[in-house]
N, C-alpha and C positions, 0 to 999 in steps of 0.2 A: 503549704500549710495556710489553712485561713484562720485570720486574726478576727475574733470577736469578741466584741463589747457588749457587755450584759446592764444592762442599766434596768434597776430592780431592785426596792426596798423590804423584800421581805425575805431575812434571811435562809429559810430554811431553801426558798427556792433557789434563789441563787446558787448556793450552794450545790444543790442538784442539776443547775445547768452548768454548773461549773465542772464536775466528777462527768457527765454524760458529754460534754463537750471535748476536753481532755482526755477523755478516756477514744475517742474517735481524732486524736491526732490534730484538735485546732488550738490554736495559742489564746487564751483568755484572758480577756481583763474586765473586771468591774465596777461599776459606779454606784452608789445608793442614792443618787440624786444629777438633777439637770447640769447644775454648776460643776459637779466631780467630774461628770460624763463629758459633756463639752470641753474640759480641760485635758483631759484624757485623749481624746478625740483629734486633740491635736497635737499633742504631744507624740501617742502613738497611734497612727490612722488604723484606723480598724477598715476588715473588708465588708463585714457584714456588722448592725447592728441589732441585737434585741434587744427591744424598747418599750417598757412600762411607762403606760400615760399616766398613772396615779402618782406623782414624787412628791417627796415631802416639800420639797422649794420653789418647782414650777412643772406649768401642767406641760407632759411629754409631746404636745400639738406643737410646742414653742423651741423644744428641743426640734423638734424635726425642721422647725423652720430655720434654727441657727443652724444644723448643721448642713441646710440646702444652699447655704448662700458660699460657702467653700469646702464641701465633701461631696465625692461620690458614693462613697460609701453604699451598700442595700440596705435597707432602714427596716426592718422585721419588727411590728407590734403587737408586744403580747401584754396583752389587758383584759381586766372584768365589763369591758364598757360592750355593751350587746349590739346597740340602737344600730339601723342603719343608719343614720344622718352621723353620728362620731364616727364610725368605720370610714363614710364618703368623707368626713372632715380630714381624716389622716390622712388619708391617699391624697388627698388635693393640697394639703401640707408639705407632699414630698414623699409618702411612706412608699412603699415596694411591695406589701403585702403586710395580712394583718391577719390575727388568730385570737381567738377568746380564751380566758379563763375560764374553768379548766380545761387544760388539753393534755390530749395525750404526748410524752415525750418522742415517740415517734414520728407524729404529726411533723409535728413542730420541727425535729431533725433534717426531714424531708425538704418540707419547705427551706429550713435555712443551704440544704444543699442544692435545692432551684433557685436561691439568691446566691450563692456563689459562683454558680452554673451562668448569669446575666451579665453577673463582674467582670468574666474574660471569654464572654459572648463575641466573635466578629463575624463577618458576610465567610458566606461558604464559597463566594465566587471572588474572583480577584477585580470582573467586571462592574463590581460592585462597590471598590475601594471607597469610591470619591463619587458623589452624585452631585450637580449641578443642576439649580433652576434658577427660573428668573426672579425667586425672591430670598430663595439662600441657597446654603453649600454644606452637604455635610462630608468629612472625612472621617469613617469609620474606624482606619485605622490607626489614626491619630486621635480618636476620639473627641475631633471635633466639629460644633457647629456655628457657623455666622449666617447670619441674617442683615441683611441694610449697613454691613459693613461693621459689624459687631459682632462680638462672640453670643454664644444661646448654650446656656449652662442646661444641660440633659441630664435626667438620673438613669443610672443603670437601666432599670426597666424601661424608659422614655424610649434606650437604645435599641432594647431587644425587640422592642415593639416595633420600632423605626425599619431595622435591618429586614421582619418577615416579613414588612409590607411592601420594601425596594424589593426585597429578594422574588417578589411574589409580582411587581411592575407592570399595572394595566389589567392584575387578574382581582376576580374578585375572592379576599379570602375570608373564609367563613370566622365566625363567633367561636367555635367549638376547637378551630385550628387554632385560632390566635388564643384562645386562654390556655391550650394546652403550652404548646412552642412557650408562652411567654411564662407562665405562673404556672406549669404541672397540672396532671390531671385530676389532680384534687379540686381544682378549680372552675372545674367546666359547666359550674350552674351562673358564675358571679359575673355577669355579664354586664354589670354597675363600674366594674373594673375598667372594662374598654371604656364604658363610657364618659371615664372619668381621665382615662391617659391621655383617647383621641382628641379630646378638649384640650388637653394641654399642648398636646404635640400641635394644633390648631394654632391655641392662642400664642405658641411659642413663635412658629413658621410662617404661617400662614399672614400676606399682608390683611386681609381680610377676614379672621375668623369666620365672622357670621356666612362667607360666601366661600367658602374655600374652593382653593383652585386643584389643591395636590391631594390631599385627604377627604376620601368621599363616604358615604355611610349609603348604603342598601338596607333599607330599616326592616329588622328582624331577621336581616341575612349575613349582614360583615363590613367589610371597609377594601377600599382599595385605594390604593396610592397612583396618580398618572403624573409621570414627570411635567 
């Protein structure tokens, strides 16, 4: 069963994701605001979160970054806010995927069952437990990673992204592969996505961002990863 957290001040919706959520078997809790949800949040961890940027107490960019500094949670936002520059704000915040007002409930189902599908994502190969370079280490199935002798706090998607690119070692994989594998095939125009993960997983691992050694980009074609 996956546990979700609805954070969302307008009631009637909630309400409706609450009856379409429970009616498909996940456990629900909800918050009308940043401070309830946060409390909530650790109280009882959620798997998946959907997340309204509009709260009455503080704007939902701020919630995703409280809850990036101790949850892994998948962070799902669903907002009236269109712009590409807020959509890129929330991914770089932390978020996992993001969806507009209005959407369809189906939509949005889907999607929240390709964010639980990343939550107990691991390597299909057992070669692939523990990878080792000269600037970190991640263990997959420990779900974790160090860098210069520290840990490197990864969100879900950070990992699924991580796993098809080891899983895939020295090959180059395409744009169209990595948005399906990682965020569904609803996704395979938002190529703003990768661009905004491979940056992280960069600025996370990588001694060097600006030069990376492990993560490489074929512009207009994909990313590969070379140990």
């Amino acid at each position: 069963m996956t546990r979700v957290l609805v954070v969302e001040d307008e009631p009637p919706l909630v309400r409706a994701l609450e009856i379409n959520l429970k009616a498909r078997g996940h456990d629900v809790d909800t918050a009308p605001d940043g401070a309830h949800a946060l409390r909530l949040a650790a109280a009882r961890p959620p798997d998946v979160v959907l997340l309204d940027l509009g709260l009455p107490d503080m704007d939902g960019i701020d919630v995703i970054r409280e809850l990036r500094e101790w949850s892994r949670a998948s962070i799902l936002v669903v907002s009236a806010r269109r712009t590409s520059d807020e959509k890129v704000a929330a991914l770089d915040a932390g978020a996992d995927d993001y969806i507009t007002k209005p959407f369809s409930m189906d939509e949005l189902l889907a999607r929240l069952r390709a964010a639980a599908r990343r939550i107990v994502s691991t390597p299909r190969s057992a070669d692939h437990a523990v990878i080792t370079t000269e600037e970190f280490t991640i263990d997959f199935l420990a779900k974790k990673a160090r860098r210069a002798g520290r840990d490197v706090r990864l969100t879900p998607t950070e990992w699924h992204l991580l796993e098809v690119l080891i899983r895939n070692s020295g090959r180059l994989v395409g744009r169209r592969q990595l948005l399906e594998e990682v965020w569904g095939p609803s996704h395979l125009s938002q190529t703003n996505y990768l661009r905004v993960y491979m940056a992280q997983l960069r600025r996370k691992l990588e001694a060097d961002p600006a030069h990376p050694r492990h993560f490489h980009t074929a512009p207009g074609m994909g990313y590969r990863f070379d140990p």
